[in-house]
N, C-alpha and C positions, 0 to 999 in steps of 0.2 A: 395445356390441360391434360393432352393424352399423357405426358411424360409424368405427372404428379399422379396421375391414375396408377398407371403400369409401376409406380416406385410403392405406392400403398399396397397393390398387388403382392408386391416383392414380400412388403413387411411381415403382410398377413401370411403368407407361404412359409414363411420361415416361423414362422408364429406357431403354422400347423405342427408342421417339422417335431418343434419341439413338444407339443403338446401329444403328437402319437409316441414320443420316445416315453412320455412320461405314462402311457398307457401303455398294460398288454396289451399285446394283439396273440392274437389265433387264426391261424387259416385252416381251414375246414374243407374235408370231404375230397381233398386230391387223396391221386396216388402218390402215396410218396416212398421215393428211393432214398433209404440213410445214407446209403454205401456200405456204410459198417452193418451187418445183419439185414433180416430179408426183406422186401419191400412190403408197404402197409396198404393194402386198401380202403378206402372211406379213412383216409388220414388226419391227423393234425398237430399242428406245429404252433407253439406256444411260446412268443417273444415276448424279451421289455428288456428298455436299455440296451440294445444292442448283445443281449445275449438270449442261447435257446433254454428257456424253461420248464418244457417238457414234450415229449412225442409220444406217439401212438396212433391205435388206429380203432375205430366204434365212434368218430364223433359226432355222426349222428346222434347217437345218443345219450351224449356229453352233454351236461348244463355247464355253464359258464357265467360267472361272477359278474356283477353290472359292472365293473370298473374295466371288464376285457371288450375290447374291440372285436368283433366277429369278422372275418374277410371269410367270403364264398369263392372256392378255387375247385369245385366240385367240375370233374370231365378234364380236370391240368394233372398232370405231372408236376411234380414239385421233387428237385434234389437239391443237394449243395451246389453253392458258386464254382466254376470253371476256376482251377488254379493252371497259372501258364508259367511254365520254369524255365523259359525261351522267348523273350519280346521285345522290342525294340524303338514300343512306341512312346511317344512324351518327347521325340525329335533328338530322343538321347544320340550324344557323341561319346568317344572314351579320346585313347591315345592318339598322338599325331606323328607326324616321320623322322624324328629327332633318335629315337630307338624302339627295338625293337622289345625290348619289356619293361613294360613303366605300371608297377602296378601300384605305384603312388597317387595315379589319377582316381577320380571319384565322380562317379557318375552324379551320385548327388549332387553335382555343379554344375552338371548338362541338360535334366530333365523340364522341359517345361511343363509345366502342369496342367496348362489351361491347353495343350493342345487337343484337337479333333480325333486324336489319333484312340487316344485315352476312352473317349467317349464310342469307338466301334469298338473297342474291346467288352464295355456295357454291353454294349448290346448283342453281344457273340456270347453273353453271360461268363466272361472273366469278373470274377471279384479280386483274384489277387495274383499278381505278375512278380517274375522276378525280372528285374529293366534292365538290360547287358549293354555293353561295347560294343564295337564290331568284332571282326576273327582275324585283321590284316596283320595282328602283331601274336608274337609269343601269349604277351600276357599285355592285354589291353585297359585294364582297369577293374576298380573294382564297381560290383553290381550292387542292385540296389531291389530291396526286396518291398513292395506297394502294396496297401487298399487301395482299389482304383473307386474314393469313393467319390461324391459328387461336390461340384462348388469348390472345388480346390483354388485356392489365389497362391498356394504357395507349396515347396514341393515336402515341406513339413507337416499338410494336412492330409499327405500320403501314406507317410513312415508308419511303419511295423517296429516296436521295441519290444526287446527281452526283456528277460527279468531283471536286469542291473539298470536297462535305463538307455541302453544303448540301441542308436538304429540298426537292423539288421540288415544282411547282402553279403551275396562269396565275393570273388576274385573272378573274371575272366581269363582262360587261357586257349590256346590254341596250338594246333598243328598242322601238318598237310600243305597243300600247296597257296593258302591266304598269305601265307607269311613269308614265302618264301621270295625275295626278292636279290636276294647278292647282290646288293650296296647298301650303301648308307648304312654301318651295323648290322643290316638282317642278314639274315641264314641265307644261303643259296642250296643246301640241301638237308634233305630231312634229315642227317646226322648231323650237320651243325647247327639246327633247331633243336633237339635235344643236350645240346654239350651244353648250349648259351643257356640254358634253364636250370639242369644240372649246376653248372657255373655260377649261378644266379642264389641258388638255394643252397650250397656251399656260405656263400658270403652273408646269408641270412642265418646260417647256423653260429658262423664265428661271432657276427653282431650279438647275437643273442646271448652267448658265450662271455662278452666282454660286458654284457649289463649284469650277466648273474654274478663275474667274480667282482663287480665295483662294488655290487652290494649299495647301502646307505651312503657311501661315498661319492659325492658329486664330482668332484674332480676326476676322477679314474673313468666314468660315464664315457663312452665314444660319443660325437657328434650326432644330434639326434640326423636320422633319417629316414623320412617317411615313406619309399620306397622299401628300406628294412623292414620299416615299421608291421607293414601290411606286409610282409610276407610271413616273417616270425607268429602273426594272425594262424597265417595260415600252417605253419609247421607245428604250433600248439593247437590247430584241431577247432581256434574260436572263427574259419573265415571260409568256407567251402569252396575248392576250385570245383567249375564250370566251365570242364574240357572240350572245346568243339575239337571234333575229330572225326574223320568218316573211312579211310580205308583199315583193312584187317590192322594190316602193322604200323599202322598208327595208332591203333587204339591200343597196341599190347605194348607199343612204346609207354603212351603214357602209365598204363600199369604198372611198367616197369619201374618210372620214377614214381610213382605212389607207393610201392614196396620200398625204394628206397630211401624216400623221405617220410615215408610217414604222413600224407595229409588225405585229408577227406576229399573223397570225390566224387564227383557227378557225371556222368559221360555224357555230352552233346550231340546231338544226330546221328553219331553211330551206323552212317551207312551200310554198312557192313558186316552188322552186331552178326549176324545169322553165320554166320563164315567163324566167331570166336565168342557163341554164346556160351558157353561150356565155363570156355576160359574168365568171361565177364561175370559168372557165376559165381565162381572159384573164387574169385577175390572179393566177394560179395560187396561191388559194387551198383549202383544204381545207373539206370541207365533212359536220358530223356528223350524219346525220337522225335521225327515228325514224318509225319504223309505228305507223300509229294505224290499230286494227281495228275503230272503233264510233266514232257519230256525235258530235256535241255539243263542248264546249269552245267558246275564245273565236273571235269572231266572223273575224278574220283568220285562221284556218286554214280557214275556207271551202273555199276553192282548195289544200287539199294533197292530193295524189296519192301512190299506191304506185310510182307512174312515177318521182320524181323521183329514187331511185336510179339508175335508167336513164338516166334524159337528163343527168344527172352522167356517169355513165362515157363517155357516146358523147360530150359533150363533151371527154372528156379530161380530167376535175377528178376530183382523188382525194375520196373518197367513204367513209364509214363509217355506224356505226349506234349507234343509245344507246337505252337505256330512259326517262331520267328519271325514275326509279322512283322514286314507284309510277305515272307516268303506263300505262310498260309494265312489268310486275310484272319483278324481276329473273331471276323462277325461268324464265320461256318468252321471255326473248331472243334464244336460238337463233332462236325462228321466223320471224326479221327479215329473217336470210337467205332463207327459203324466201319470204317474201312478195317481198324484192326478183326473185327468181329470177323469180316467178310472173308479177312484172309487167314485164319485160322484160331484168334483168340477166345477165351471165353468172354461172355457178357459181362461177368462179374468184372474179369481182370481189365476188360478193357474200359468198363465205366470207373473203378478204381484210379488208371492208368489220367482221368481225367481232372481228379480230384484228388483221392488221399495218398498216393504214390508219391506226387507231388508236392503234397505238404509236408512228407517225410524230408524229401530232396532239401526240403529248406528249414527245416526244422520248427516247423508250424504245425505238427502233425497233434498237438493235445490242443491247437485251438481252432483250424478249418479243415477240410477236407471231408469231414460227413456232417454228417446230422444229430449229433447226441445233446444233453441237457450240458449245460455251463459254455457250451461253444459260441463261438460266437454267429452270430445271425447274419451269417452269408448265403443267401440261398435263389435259387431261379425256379422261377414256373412257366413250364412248358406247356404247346399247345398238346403237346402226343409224345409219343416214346422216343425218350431221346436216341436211339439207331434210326429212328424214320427219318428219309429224306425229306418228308411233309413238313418235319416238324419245326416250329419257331419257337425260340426264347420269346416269349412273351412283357416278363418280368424280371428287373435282378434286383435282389438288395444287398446292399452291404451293412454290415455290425445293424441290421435291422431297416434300415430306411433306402426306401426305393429307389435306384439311381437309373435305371431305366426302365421306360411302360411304352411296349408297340404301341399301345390305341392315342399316345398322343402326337401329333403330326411333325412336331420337333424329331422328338425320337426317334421317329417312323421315317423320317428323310436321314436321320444317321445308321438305319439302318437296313436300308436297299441304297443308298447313294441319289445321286442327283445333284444338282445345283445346290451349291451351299452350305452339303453334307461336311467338306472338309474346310469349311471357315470357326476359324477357331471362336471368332467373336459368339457364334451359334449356343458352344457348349458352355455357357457360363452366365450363370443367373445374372440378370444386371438390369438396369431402369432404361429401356430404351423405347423411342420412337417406333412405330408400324409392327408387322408380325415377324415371320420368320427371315427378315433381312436383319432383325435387329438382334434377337439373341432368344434363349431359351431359359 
């Protein structure tokens, strides 16, 4: 009997679901932060379908249409969703020890969806991740760019597509000492990590070379290759490398093959941006760090600083922030901002640095990263100003529909932890027996 109860439960919820998609909503009377332009007091934020309607701020004094939903967020903060250009959750793998660049792998093939991992990024108010490889190889695979939104069975209820249709994600690539192992094909030093890439993107040039002169001719065509495939992606500009790199001349190496070849790029933790902001300027490239609050890791982050957010903005290089969770757990990545702040950044850049910096990085930047009409309806509410340590993600939605709420005790145990918190069966709606042993 309990189990045909808790399954009718299920039907009616998803029932709801649909039914507030098919309503506007309005949330009223927070403060709310765009990002883009200045914040609102006595705010309001006007959904449906999964997209923003309209913003402003008097809504007190606002009448509203019987067909609009009212939500009271009066005493919250309310900004856009946390965009993460750095993660590693969904139990994703990329390459294995066969070579050291295979960027024919596809993370798409690795990600679970239903895992736990997914659901503390909810609740750190991540609405959208880009999901990477690891850093052991040159070029570890390609990424894979997510709505982390709810009830996912599959990792197609994730995907983010362009305008042609196609799912989006850069390419992983690396330097420094992850890669460096002298056998098995890897580099044993940082010039022979550079030569095998160099080397690498040569033979994607000539590939490319031999498809333009076959032309219409199928026979002339070289053997397809999907290793090619995806790198030619990226020598045309359509696949974005996402270069981990942390010391000085590692990171002016890779510059140096982006002037040479020509591809778009992202810079990775950047330990050391402050030592060549100038130079990371200059080539106006972007650059994603992270906050590390405790000592220890590999030997080249030595020299990384909470500065290097700062001496990025005063250079004039756009600048964001990432977890690489679990380096920084997903649930307290808000505090990234307050640490850039603390150590010399502006508010502006560094709540920026959280959100639209990083929609840029991925080229999401005309549909999340603030708050404006036609975006889409990614957004969190906070208990208080997101620099406050006090402060908690309260609420997240994604494309409109709440995928995380502190007050209910599922949620609430994904996000302080305890028993249970990392049972994947937990995060995914389903017909079960008893309470929080069975699922959420």
């Amino acid at each position: 009997m309990k189990k045909s109860i808790s399954c009718v439960f299920v039907l009616m919820l998803f029932a709801v679901t649909a039914f507030s998609q098919s309503m506007k909503t309005v949330y009223v009377g927070a403060k709310i932060i765009p990002i883009v332009g200045n914040p609102i007091n006595d705010g309001y934020l006007l959904v449906h379908k999964g997209k923003i309607l309209d913003i402003g701020g008097n809504a007190s004094n606002k009448a509203w249409t019987a067909d609009t939903r009212i939500v009271d967020v009066k005493g919250k903060v309310l900004m856009p969703g946390l965009v993460d250009t750095h993660s590693h959750i969904g139990e994703v793998s990329g390459a294995d020890g066969s070579n050291p660049i295979q960027p024919e792998i596809r993370t798409l093939d690795s990600i679970n969806p239903r895992a736990s991992s997914i659901q503390r990024a909810q609740a750190g108010g991540v609405t959208t991740a880009n999901i990477m490889p690891g850093s052991g190889h040159l070029d570890s695979g390609q990424t894979l760019y997510v709505k982390l939104r709810d009830n996912a069975n599959k990792i197609e209820d994730l995907l983010i597509f362009d305008k042609d249709g196609d799912y989006m994600g850069g390419i992983k690539f690396a330097n420094g000492t992850n890669s460096l192992r002298g056998r098995g094909g890897f580099p044993g030093t940082r010039a022979k990590s550079a030569a095998l890439v160099r080397q690498r993107f040569i033979k994607a040039q000539e590939y490319r070379e031999k498809i333009k002169k076959a032309g219409n001719d199928k026979s002339k065509m070289p053997p397809r290759d999907l290793a090619m495939e995806a790198l030619v992606e990226v020598l045309e500009g359509k696949r974005v490398v996402h270069h981990h790199t942390h010391r000085h001349d590692d990171i002016l190496t890779v510059l140096r093959l982006k002037k040479e070849f020509g591809f778009r790029l992202v810079l990775q933790h950047v330990s050391e941006a402050w030592k060549v902001a100038d130079e990371i300027a200059a080539a106006k490239v972007p650059s994603s760090i992270i906050m590390i609050d405790s000592p220890g890791g590999k030997l080249e982050t030595t020299d990384i600083k909470w500065e290097n957010g700062a001496a990025l903005e005063k250079a004039g290089a756009l600048v964001g922030f990432h977890t690489d969770d679990y380096i920084t757990d997903s649930r307290v990545f808000l505090r990234s901002a307050g640490f850039g702040v603390r150590s010399g950044m502006s508010r502006e850049k560094a709540l920026y640095a959280m959100t639209m910096a990083n929609a840029i990085m991925m080229d999401l930047q005309d549909r999340i990263g603030s708050l404006e009409k036609g975006k889409d309806a990614d957004f969190i509410v906070l208990s208080g100003d997101p620099l406050s340590v006090y402060t908690k993600v309260e609420q997240t939605f994604v494309d409109g529909l709440n995928v995380f709420d502190r007050s209910k005790k599922e949620d609430y145990l994904i996000a302080v932890g305890g028993y249970g918190a990392t049972n994947d069966r937990l995060v995914h709606l389903d017909c079960f027996d008893g309470d929080l042993g069975g699922h959420r």
